[in-house]
C-alpha positions in Angstrom: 57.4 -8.4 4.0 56.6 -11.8 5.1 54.3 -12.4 8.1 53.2 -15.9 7.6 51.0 -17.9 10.7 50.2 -21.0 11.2 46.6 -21.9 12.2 45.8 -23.8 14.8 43.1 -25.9 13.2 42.6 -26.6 9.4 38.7 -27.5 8.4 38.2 -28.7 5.3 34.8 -28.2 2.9 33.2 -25.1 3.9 29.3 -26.3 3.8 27.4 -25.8 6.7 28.7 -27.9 9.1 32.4 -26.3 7.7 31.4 -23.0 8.4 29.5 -24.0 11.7 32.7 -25.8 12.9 35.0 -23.0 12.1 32.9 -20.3 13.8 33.0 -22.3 16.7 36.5 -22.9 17.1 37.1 -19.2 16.4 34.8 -18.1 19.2 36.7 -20.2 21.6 40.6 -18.5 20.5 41.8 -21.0 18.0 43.5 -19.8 15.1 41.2 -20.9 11.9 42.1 -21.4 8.4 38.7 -23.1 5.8 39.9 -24.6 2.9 
């Protein structure tokens, strides 16, 4: 089975500010992937 999505955003380095800037766009709908 393959159920492959793309995200809407892609953030890169997940330091603080990573982390910080992914939770946010999360909270607002978008599709997240941290690399």
């Amino acid at each position: 089975m393959n159920n492959l999505q793309r995200p809407d955003v892609i953030v890169v380095g997940a330091g603080s500010a990573g982390c910080v800037l992914a939770d946010r766009l999360s909270q607002s709908g978008r599709s997240v992937l941290v690399i």
